[in-house]
N, C-alpha and C positions, 0 to 999 in steps of 0.2 A: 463902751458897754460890751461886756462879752455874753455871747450866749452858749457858751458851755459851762456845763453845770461844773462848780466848785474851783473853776479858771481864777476866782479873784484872792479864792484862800489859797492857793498852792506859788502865790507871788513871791511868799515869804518864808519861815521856816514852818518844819512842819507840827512843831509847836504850836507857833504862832496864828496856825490856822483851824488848830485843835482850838485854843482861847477864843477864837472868833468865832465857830461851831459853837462851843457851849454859852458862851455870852449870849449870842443870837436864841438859842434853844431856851434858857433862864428868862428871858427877859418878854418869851410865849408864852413857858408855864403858867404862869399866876396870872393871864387871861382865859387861857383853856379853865386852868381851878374855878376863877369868879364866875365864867359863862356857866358852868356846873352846879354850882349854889345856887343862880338864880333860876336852870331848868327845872322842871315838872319831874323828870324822867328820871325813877331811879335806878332802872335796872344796868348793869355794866354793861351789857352790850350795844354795839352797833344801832343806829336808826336814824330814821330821817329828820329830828330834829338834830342830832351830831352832824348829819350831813349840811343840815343848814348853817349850822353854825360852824363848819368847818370852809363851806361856800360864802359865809361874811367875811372870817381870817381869810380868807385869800383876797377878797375883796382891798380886805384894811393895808395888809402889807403889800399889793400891788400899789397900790395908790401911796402908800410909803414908798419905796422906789422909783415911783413917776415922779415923786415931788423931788427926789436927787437930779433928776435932768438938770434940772433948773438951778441947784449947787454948784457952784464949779470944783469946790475942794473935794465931793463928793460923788463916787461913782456909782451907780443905780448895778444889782446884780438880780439875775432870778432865783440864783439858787437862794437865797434869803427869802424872798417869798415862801419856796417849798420849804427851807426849815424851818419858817415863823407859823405855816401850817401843820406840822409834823408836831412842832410844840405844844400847839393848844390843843391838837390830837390827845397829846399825852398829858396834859393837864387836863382834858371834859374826861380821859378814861381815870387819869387819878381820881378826880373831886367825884367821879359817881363812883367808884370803888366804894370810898371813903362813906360814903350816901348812903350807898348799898350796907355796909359792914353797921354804919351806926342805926342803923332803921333795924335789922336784924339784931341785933346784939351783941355783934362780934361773933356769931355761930356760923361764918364764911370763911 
């Protein structure tokens, strides 16, 4: 297990780490978007429910990486934690954009 941040992507080429970046990123989006349809909150910005719910994704994808210990074929990284948070970052800012623009009218 390395603890430098992006040690596990740069093993290979730099492509190939570019694919592992946005895989990882794709695969937070559309829990950031769901967590966003079922919030109360439509405004775009910032608040402390995004912060809770940004403090669960890290929760879920730490505990996904704890369960790699335990793989042997798989190696647990942190920087996945911070892109699988960074993801749904930008999927609860998409899905309330998205909130915001249809509650309004599209006049944003």
């Amino acid at each position: 297990m390395s603890i430098l941040p992006f040690a596990s992507y740069l093993s290979g080429s730099y492509l190939n780490a570019l694919n592992d970046l946005l895989t990882k990123l794709a695969l937070a989006v559309p829990m950031g978007l769901a967590v966003s349809l079922v919030s109360r909150n439509r405004s775009p910005g910032f608040s402390w429910e995004m912060a809770a719910w940004l403090v669960g994704a890290g929760c879920l994808f730490t505990s996904i990486e704890l369960g790699q210990l335990f793989l042997p074929s798989r190696i647990p990284d942190p920087t996945d934690v911070a892109v699988g948070i960074v993801g749904t970052y930008l999927g609860l800012s998409l899905g309330r954009w998205l909130k915001s623009a249809a509650i309004d009218g599209g006049k944003t």
